[in-house]
C-alpha positions in Angstrom: 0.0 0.0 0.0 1.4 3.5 -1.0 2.2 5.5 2.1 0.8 9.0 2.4 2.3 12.2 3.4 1.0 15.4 4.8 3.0 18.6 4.1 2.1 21.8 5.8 3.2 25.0 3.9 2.5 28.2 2.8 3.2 30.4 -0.3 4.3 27.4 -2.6 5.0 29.9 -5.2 8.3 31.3 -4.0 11.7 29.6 -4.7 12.3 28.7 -1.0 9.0 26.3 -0.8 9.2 25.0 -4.5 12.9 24.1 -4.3 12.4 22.8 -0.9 9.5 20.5 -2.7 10.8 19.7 -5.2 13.2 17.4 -3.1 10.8 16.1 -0.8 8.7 15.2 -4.5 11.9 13.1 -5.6 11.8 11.0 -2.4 8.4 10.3 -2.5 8.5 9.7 -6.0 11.4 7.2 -5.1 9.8 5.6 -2.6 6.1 5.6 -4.5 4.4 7.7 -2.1 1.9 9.8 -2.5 2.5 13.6 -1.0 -0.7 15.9 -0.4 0.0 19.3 0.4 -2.1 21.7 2.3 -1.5 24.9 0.9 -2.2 28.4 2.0 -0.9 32.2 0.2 -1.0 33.5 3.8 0.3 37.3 4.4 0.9 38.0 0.9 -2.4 40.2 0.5 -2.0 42.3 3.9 -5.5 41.4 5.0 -6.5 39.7 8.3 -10.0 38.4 7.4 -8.0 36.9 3.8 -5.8 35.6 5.8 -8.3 33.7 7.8 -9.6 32.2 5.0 -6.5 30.4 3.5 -5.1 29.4 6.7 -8.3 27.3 7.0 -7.0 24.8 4.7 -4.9 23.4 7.9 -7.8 22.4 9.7 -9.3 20.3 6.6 -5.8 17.9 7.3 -7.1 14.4 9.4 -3.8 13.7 10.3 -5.2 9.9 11.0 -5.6 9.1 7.3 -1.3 9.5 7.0 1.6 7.8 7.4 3.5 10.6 8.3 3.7 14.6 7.7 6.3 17.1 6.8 6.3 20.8 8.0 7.4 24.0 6.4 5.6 25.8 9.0 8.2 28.7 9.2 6.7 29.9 6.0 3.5 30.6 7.9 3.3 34.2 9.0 0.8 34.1 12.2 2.6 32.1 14.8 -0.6 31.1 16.4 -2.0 28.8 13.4 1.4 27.3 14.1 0.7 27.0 17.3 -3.0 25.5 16.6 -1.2 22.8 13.9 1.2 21.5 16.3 -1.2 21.3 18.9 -3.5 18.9 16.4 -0.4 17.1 15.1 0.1 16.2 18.8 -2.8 14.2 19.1 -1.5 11.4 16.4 1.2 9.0 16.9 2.6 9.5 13.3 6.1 10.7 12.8 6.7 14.2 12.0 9.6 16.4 10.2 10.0 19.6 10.3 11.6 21.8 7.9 14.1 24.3 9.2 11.9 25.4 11.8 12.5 22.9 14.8 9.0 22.9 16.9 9.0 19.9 19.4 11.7 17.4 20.1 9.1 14.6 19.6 9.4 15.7 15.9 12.3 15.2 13.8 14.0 18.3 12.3 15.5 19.4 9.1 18.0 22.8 8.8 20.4 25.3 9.4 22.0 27.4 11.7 20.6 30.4 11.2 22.6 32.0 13.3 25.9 31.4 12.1 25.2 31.7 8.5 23.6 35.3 9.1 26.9 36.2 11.6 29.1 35.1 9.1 27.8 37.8 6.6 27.3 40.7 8.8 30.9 40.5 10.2 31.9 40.3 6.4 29.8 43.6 6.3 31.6 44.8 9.4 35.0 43.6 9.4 36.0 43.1 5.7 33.8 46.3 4.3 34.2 48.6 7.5 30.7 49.7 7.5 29.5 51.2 10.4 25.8 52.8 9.9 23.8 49.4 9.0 20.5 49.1 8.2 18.5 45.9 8.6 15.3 44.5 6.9 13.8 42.0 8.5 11.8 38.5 7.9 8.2 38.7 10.6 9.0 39.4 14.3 7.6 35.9 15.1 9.3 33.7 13.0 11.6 31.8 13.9 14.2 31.8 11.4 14.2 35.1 11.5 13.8 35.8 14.5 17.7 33.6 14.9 18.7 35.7 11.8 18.3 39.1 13.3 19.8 38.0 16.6 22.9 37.0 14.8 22.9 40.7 13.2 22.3 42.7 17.4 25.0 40.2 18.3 27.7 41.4 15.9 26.5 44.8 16.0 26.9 45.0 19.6 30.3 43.6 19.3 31.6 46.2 17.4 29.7 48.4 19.4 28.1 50.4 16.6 24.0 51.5 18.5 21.5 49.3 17.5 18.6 51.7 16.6 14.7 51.5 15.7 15.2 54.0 13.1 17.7 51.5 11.2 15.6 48.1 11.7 12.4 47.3 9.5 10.3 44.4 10.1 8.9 42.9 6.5 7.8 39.5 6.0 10.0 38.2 3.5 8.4 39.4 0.6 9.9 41.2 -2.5 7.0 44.0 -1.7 9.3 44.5 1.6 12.3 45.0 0.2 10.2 48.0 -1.5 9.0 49.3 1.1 12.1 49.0 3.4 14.0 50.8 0.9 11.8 53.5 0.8 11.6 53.6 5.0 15.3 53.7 4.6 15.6 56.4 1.8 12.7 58.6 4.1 15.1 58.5 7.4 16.1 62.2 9.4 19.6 60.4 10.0 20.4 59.7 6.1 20.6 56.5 4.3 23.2 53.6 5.9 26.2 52.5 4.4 25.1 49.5 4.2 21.3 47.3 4.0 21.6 43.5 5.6 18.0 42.0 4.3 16.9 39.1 6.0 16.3 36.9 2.2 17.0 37.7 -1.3 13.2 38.5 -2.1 13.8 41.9 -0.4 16.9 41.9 -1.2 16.9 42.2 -4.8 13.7 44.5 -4.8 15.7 46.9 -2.4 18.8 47.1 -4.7 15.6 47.8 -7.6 14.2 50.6 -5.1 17.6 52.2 -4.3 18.5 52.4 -8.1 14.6 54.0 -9.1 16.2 56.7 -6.9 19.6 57.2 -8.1 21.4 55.2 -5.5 24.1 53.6 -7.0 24.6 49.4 -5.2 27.3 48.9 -4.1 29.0 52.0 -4.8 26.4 54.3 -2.5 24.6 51.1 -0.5 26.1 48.2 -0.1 23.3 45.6 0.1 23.4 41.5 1.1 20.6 38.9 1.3 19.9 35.3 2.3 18.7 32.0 0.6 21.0 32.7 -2.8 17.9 31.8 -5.5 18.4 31.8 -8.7 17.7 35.5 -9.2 20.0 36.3 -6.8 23.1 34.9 -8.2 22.1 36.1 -11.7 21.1 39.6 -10.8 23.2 42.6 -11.7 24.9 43.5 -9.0 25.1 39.8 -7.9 23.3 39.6 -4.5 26.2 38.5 -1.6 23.7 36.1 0.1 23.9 32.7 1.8 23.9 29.6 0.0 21.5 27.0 1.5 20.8 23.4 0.6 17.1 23.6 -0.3 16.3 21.2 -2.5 18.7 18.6 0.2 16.0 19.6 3.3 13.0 18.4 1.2 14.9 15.7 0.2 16.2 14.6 3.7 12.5 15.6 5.0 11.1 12.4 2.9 14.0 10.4 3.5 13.5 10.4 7.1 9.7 9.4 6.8 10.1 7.0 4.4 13.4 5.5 4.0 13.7 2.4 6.7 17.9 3.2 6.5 17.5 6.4 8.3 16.1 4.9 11.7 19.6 5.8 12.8 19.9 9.3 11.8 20.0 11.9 14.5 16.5 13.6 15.7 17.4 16.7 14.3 19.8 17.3 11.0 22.1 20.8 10.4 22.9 21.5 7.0 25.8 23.1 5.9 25.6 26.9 4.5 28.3 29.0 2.9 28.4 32.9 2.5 28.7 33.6 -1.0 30.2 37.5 -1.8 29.1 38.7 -4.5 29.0 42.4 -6.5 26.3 43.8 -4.4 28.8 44.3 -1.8 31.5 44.8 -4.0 32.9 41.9 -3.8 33.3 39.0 -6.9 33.2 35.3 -7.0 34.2 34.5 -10.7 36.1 36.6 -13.0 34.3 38.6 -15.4 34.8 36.9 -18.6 35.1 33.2 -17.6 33.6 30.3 -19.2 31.3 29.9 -15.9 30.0 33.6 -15.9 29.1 32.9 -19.7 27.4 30.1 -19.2 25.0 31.5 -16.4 24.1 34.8 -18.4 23.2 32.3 -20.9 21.3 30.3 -18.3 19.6 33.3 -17.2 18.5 35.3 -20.6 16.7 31.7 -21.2 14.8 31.4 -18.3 14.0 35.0 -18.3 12.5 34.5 -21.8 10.7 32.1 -20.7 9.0 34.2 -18.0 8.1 36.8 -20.0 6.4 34.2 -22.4 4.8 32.7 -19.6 3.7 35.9 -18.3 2.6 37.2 -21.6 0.3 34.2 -22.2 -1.0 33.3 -18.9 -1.7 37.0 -17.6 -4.1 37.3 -20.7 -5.4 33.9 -19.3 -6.5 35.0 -16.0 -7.8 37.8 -16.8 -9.6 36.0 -19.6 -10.9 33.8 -16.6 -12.3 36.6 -14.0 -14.0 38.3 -17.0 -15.5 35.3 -18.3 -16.9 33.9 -14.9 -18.5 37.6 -13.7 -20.1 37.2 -16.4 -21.8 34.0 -15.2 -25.7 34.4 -14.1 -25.9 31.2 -12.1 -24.3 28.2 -10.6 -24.7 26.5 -13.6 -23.7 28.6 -15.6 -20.6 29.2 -13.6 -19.0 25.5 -13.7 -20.1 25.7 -17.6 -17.4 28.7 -17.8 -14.6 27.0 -15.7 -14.1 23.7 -17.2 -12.0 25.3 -20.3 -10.0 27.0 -17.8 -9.3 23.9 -15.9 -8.1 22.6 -18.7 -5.6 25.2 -19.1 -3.7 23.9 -15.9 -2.9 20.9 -17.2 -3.7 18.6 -14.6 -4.4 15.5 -14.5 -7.4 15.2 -12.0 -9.4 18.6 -10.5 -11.7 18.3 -7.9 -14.2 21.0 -6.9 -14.9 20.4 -3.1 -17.6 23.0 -1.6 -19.3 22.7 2.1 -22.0 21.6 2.1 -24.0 24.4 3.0 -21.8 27.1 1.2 -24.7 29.1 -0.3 -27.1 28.6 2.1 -29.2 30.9 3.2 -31.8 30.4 6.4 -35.1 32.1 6.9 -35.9 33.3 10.5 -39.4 34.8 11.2 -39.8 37.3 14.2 -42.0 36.7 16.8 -46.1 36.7 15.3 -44.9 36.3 12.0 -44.7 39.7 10.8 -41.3 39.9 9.7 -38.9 38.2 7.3 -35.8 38.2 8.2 -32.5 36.2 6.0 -29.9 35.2 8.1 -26.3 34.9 6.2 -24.7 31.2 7.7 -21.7 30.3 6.5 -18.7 28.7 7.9 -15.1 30.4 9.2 -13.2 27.2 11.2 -13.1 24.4 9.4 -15.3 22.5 6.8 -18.8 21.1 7.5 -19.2 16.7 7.8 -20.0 16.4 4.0 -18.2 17.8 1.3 -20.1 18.1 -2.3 -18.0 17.8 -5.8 -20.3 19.8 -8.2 -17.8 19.8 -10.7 -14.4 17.0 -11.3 -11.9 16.5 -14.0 -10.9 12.9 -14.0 -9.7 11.0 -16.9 -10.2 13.8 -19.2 -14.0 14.2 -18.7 -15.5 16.7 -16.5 -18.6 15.2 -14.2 -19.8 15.4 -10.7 -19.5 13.4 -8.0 -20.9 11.8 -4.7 -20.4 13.6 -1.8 -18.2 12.6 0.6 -17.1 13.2 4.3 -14.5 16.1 5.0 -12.3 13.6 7.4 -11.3 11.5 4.1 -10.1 15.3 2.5 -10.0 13.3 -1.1 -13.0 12.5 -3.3 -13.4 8.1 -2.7 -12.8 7.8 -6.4 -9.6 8.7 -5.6 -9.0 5.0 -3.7 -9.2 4.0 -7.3 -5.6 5.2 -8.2 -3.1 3.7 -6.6 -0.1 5.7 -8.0 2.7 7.7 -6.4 0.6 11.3 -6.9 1.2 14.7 -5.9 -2.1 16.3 -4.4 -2.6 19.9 -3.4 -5.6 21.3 -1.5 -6.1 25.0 -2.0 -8.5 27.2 -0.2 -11.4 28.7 -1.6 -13.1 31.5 0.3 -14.1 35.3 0.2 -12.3 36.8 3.3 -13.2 34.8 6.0 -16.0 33.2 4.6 -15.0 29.6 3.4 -16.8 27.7 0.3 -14.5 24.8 0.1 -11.3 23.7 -1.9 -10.2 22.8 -4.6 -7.8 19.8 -5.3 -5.3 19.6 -8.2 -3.5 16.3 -9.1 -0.4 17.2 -11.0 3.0 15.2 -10.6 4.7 18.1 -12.3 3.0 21.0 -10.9 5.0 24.1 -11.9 4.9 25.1 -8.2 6.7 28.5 -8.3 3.6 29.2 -11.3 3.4 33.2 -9.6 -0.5 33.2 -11.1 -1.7 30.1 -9.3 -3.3 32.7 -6.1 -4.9 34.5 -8.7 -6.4 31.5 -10.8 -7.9 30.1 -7.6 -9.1 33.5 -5.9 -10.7 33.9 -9.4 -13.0 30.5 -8.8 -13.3 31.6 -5.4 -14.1 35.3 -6.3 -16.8 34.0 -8.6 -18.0 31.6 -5.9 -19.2 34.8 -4.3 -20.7 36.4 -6.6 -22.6 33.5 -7.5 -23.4 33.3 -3.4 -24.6 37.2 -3.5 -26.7 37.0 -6.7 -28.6 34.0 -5.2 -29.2 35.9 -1.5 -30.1 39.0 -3.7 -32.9 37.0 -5.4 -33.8 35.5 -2.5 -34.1 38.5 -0.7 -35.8 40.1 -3.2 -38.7 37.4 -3.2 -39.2 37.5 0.2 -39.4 41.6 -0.2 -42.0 40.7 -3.0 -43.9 38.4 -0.5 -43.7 41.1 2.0 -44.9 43.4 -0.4 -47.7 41.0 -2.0 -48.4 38.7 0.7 -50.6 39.0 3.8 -48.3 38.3 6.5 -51.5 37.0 9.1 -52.8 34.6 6.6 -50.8 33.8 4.6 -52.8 34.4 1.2 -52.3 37.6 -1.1 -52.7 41.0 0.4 -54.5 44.3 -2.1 -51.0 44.4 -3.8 -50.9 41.3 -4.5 -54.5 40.4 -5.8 -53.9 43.3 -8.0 -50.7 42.1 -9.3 -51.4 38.6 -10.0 -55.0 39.6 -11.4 -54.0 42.3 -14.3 -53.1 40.0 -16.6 -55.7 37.5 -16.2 -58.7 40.2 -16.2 -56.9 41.9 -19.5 -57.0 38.7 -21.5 -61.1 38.3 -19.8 -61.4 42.3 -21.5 -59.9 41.0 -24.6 -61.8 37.9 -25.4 -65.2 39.4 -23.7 -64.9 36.7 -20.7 -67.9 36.4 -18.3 -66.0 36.6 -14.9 -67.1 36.8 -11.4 -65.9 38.9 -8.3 -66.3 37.5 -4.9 -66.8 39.7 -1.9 -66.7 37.6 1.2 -66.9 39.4 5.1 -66.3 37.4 7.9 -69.3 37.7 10.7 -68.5 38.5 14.7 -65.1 39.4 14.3 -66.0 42.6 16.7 -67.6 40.1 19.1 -64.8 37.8 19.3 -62.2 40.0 19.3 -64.0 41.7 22.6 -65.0 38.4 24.1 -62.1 36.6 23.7 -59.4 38.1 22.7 -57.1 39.3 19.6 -55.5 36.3 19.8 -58.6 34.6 18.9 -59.8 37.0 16.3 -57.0 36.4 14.1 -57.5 32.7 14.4 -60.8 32.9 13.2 -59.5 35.7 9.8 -56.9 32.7 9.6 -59.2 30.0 9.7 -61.3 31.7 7.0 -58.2 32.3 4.9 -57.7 28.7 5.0 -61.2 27.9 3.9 -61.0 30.0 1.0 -57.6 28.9 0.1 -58.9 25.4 0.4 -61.9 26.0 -1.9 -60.4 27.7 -5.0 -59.5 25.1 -7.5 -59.7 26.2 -11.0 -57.3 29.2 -11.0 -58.9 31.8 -9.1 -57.2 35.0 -7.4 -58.2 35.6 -4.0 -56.5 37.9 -1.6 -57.5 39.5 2.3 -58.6 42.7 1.0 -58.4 44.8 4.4 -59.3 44.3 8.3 -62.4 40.9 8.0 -62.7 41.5 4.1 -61.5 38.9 1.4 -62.2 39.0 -1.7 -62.4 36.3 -5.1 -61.7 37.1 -9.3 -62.7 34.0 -11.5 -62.6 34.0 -15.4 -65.1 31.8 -17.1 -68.0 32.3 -14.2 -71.4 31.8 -14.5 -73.8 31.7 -11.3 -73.4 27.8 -10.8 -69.6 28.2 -10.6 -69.8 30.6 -8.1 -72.9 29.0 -5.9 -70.1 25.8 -6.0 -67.6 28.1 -4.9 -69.5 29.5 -1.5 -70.7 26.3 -1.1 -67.3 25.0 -0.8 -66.0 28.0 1.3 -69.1 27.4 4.0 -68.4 23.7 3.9 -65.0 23.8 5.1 -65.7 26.8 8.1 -69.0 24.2 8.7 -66.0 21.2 9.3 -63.9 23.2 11.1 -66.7 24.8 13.3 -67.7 21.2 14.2 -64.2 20.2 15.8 -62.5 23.4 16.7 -63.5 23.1 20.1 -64.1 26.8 20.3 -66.8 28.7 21.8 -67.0 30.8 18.3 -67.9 29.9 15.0 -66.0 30.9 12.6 -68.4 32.5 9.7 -68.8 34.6 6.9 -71.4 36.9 4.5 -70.9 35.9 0.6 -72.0 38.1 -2.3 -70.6 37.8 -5.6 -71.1 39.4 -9.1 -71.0 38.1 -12.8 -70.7 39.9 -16.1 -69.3 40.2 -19.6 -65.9 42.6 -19.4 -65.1 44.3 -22.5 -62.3 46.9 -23.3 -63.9 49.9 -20.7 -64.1 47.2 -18.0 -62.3 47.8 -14.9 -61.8 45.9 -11.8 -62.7 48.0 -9.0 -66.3 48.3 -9.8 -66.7 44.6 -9.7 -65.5 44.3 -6.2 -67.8 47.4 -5.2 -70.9 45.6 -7.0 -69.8 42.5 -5.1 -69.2 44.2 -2.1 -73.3 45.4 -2.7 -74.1 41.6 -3.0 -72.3 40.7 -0.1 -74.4 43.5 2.0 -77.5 42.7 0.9 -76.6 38.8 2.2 -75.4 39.8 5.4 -78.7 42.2 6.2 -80.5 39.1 5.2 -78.4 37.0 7.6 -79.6 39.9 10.1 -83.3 40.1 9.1 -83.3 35.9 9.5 -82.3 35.7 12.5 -84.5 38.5 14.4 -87.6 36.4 12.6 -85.7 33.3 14.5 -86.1 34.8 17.2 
C-alpha cells in the first residue's frame, strides 16, 4: 500500500517552498508515495479576514488518514495557526519532520543554523567592508528563522559596538514588496541613508537594490546591500546579491527520506545543514572573473529562463484575466462550472476536484415573533469545513462530471481509492475573506509550483463563488421583499397588492376575449364580538381559519386575496352563477368542518356576495368588487333580518 504524506506549507509559489519541494517530491517519488500538500498564500495580501480564509486549509488535514507529515511551517506568518497545527499534530502518533523550523523534540527536524550563516555575513559587512551605519530589513518578528537571523545581526553589531537603533531596523515578512517598502523607509530617514542594508532573504533583497537604483542610488558603490537563501535570481542579478547559499532542494529531500526510507532509523532527531556565505557584487565583492567560461554560461542560463518568463507571463496573464472576465459574467451556478471547465483545462492537470461545504450558499429564513417579519440570516462557515463535502464539478480521466459527496475527514474524493499511483495532491483554499466555500484539489505530478498566477487562478474560482453566493441571497431577498410586499403576513394568502398584481393580466386577456368573470366579496361575521370576548388572539385565528377555507376552496385558477381588516375577496374567469354557488358552497363547507371540531366557543363565519358579467375593453376591476361588495351586504342584512324572525 502506498504510504501518504501530509505537508504543511504556505506560499508554494516562491523559490524557497518550490525548491524545498521539489526534493521532498523526488523521495516520494522514489519511494512511491503519494504527498498531499495543504496549501495556504498567507500574508501576501496584507489582509487579516483573507488571511483567515487560507489558513483554514490546515484544519481540513485528518492527520489519521497519513503515514506521516512534513512541515514548512516557518513559512507561515501568524505564529498562532502554528501553534493551533502542532497542537492537532500532537494528538496522532505518526512521525513528524519539520523543515528548518525545529517545533517539538518529539518531531524530527531538518535545517540550518541560522545563526551562524547570518553572523558570518554581517561580520563580512563589518570587518571586511568597515561599515558602520547598517540598516536591517527584516523577515516577521515571530518567525523563527528570522527571529535567529536578526539575533545573529544585534549580536555582531553589539560587538563592534556600533548603537543598534529602531530607526535602522524594518520588520517585513520576507516578501519582494518588503524589500520596497524597506528601501523606501530607509531612503525617508532624518539620519540619512546607511552604508550598508543587511535583508533578512533575497526576495527583499533584490527589490531593495531595484528601489535604491529607481532613486539614483548607486549598489554597491552608495549602499552596499546583502541577502539570504541565494535563488536563482540572486546569483544572476546585476549586481550579484552576496547572500547565503543554502541546501534547499537537500532539506526536502532529507525531509522524505526520514519518513520513508527504513535506513534512516539511525539518523540523528534533528539534521544541520551546511551553509556557505557567498560575496558577490552587491557588496563589492566578486566570486568568478568577469569573462570566464562559468559567468558565460550563467548569463546564458539566465537570458533563457528570463525568456521564458516573459512568455509565460505574456500568455498566462491574458489567461486569468480572460478567466475573471469570463466567470462575472456567469448568471448562475450552472452557468458558472459551464465557464470553468475550459480553464481547468488550461492547468494541465491531471485530476481537478471541486470540493464545496456543504451548506456554502445557504441561506436560512428566520421569522420574528407573530410572523410579521422576514428576516435572511447569512450562515456560513469560518473554522473548518462542515461533515460532508459536495463535488459539483471533477476533472478525472479527461471528462469533466460530478461526483458523490463525501465526508471532509477523508479530504479526497473516494474515487480517488481507485488510483493507486505515487501522486502529488494539493488542496487550495477557496473563500471570500473569511467566509469559506470549500477547496479545490489539483492532481499534478509536475505541478510548476513556483507558477506566480496560481493565487490568482484560484481566488478567481473563489471570487466567482461569491458572486454566484450574493446573486442567489439578492434574489432570494428580493422574493421575500416581494412576498412582503404582496403577501398577507397573518394569513398567509395575497394581500391588495398582490391580488392586484397577479389579477392584471388574467382580467386583460377576460377584456380582450369578452370573458364572463365573477368577483367575490366575502366578510367574515362576529369578528367585533370575538375579538371583545375573547381576545385578539382569537380573532385572528378565526381571519386565519377563514383564509384557509377560502384557500382550500379555489381550485380552477382563481385569485383571491384579504382585501383589508375581516374583508376577502375572489376574481374568477369563465364564471357563471353555478360556478360561483359551488364556490361558496365549498368555502361554507369547510368553516361548517372546522366549526364542528375546533372546540371553540365561536364559530367561525362569513357573509358571501358575488357578481357576474361580460368585461369588454372599458371594464375595470374595481367596480366589480364594489358591485360584489353590494351583493355581499344585501346577504349579510339578510343574515340579520333571518335571524330576528328566529327569534
Amino acid at each position: 500500500m502506498l504510504k501518504k504524506i501530509a505537508v504543511i506549507v504556505s506560499g508554494i509559489d516562491e523559490e524557497y517552498q518550490s525548491t524545498i519541494l521539489a526534493g521532498l517530491r523526488d523521495s516520494a517519488r522514489k519511494h512511491g508515495a503519494k504527498l498531499v500538500h495543504f496549501v495556504a498564500f498567507g500574508g501576501v495580501l496584507h489582509n487579516e479576514n483573507h488571511d483567515i480564509g487560507e489558513y483554514n486549509i490546515y484544519k481540513l488535514c485528518n492527520y489519521a488518514e497519513f503515514d506521516g507529515v512534513v512541515l514548512l511551517t516557518n513559512t507561515i506568518a501568524d505564529v498562532s495557526v502554528t501553534a493551533s497545527i502542532v497542537e492537532e499534530i500532537q494528538k496522532f502518533d505518526i512521525p513528524v519532520v519539520c523543515v528548518d523550523n525545529d517545533l517539538d523534540v518529539k518531531f524530527h527536524h531538518v535545517g540550518i543554523d541560522n545563526f551562524k550563516a547570518m553572523e558570518q555575513m554581517v561580520r563580512h559587512v563589518t570587518e571586511f567592508h568597515k561599515c558602520r551605519k547598517i540598516g536591517y530589513i527584516s523577515g516577521p518578528e515571530t518567525n523563527p528563522e528570522s527571529i535567529m537571523r536578526f539575533n545573529a545581526f544585534e549580536q555582531v553589531m553589539r560587538e563592534h559596538g556600533i548603537a543598534l537603533t529602531e530607526d535602522m531596523i524594518y520588520y517585513g515578512s520576507f516578501r519582494s514588496c518588503d524589500g520596497r517598502e524597506g528601501a523606501e523607509y530607509f531612503l525617508k530617514n532624518e539620519n540619512g541613508l546607511p552604508e550598508a542594508i543587511i535583508c533578512a532573504n533575497d526576495a527583499m533583497a533584490l527589490a531593495t537594490v531595484l528601489t535604491l537604483e529607481e532613486c539614483g542610488i548607486r549598489v554597491p558603490e552608495d549602499v552596499i546591500v546583502t541577502g539570504f537563501d541565494n535563488i536563482y535570481a540572486a546569483r544572476n542579478f546585476d549586481p550579484a546579491i552576496s547572500s547565503v547559499k543554502r541546501p534547499l532542494y537537500q532539506s526536502g529531500y532529507l525531509a522524505g527520506e526520514k519518513l520513508l526510507n527504513a535506513d534512516t532509523k539511525e539518523m540523528p532527531r534533528s539534521v544541520i545543514l551546511e551553509t556557505e556565505s557567498v560575496f558577490r557584487s552587491s557588496c563589492g565583492c566578486e566570486v568568478a572573473e568577469r569573462g570566464s567560461e562559468e559567468e558565460r554560461d550563467s548569463n546564458r542560463s539566465f537570458r533563457k529562463t528570463n525568456y521564458r518568463i516573459l512568455d509565460f507571463y505574456q500568455v498566462n496573464i491574458p489567461m486569468v484575466n480572460r478567466m475573471s472576465c469570463n466567470l462575472a459574467e456567469s448568471n448562475n451556478f450552472s452557468h458558472n462550472l459551464d465557464i470553468l471547465k475550459p480553464f481547468i483545462q488550461k492547468i494541465d492537470c491531471d485530476r481537478f476536484y471541486l470540493c464545496l461545504n456543504e451548506n456554502w450558499n445557504e441561506i436560512r429564513q428566520d421569522r420574528e415573533v407573530g410572523g410579521q417579519k422576514l428576516k435572511l440570516v447569512d450562515t456560513y462557515v469560518t473554522g473548518g469545513y462542515t461533515e460532508r463535502i459536495i463535488v459539483p464539478l471533477a476533472y478525472v480521466n479527461g471528462e469533466f462530471t460530478s461526483l458523490p459527496a463525501f465526508s471532509s475527514e477523508k479530504m479526497l474524493p473516494d474515487c480517488e481509492a481507485e488510483f493507486d499511483e505515487t501522486m502529488m495532491y494539493y488542496m487550495l483554499p477557496l473563500h471570500f475573506r473569511d467566509r469559506c466555500f470549500g477547496y479545490c484539489v489539483i492532481c499534478n505530478d509536475e505541478l510548476d509550483m513556483e507558477n506566480p498566477l496560481l493565487h490568482s487562478w484560484v481566488m478567481n474560482i473563489a471570487n466567482s463563488l461569491e458572486s454566484v453566493r450574493k446573486t442567489e441571497y439578492l434574489d432570494r431577498a428580493m422574493y421575500e421583499l416581494d412576498q412582503l410586499y404582496v403577501m398577507d403576513p397573518l394569513c398567509k394568502i395575497n394581500n391588495r397588492n398582490g391580488f392586484n398584481k397577479f389579477s392584471a393580466d388574467i382580467f386583460d386577456e377576460c377584456r380582450r376575449l369578452n370573458k364572463q368573470v365573477m368577483m367575490m366579496f366575502i366578510d367574515m361575521d362576529g369578528l367585533k364580538m370575538i375579538n371583545d370576548t375573547y381576545s385578539h388572539e382569537e380573532g385572528d385565528n378565526g381571519l386565519k381559519q377563514l383564509a384557509r377555507a377560502i384557500k382550500l376552496s379555489c381550485r380552477s385558477g382563481e385569485i383571491y386575496a384579504r382585501f383589508g381588516g375581516d374583508e376577502f375577496i375572489i376574481f374568477g374567469p369563465d364564471f357563471d352563477e353555478a360556478h360561483a354557488q359551488d364556490l361558496a358552497n365549498r368555502i361554507q363547507a369547510w368553516m361548517d368542518e372546522y366549526n364542528s371540531t375546533s372546540g371553540k366557543p365561536y364559530p367561525v363565519a362569513a357573509s358571501i356576495g358575488w357578481y357576474i358579467c361580460q368585461v369588454d375593453a372599458d371594464s375595470s376591476l374595481y367596480p366589480l368588487i364594489t358591485a360584489a361588495d353590494k351583493k355581499m351586504y344585501e346577504e349579510k342584512k339578510r343574515k340579520r333580518v333571518s335571524r330576528y324572525l328566529r327569534h
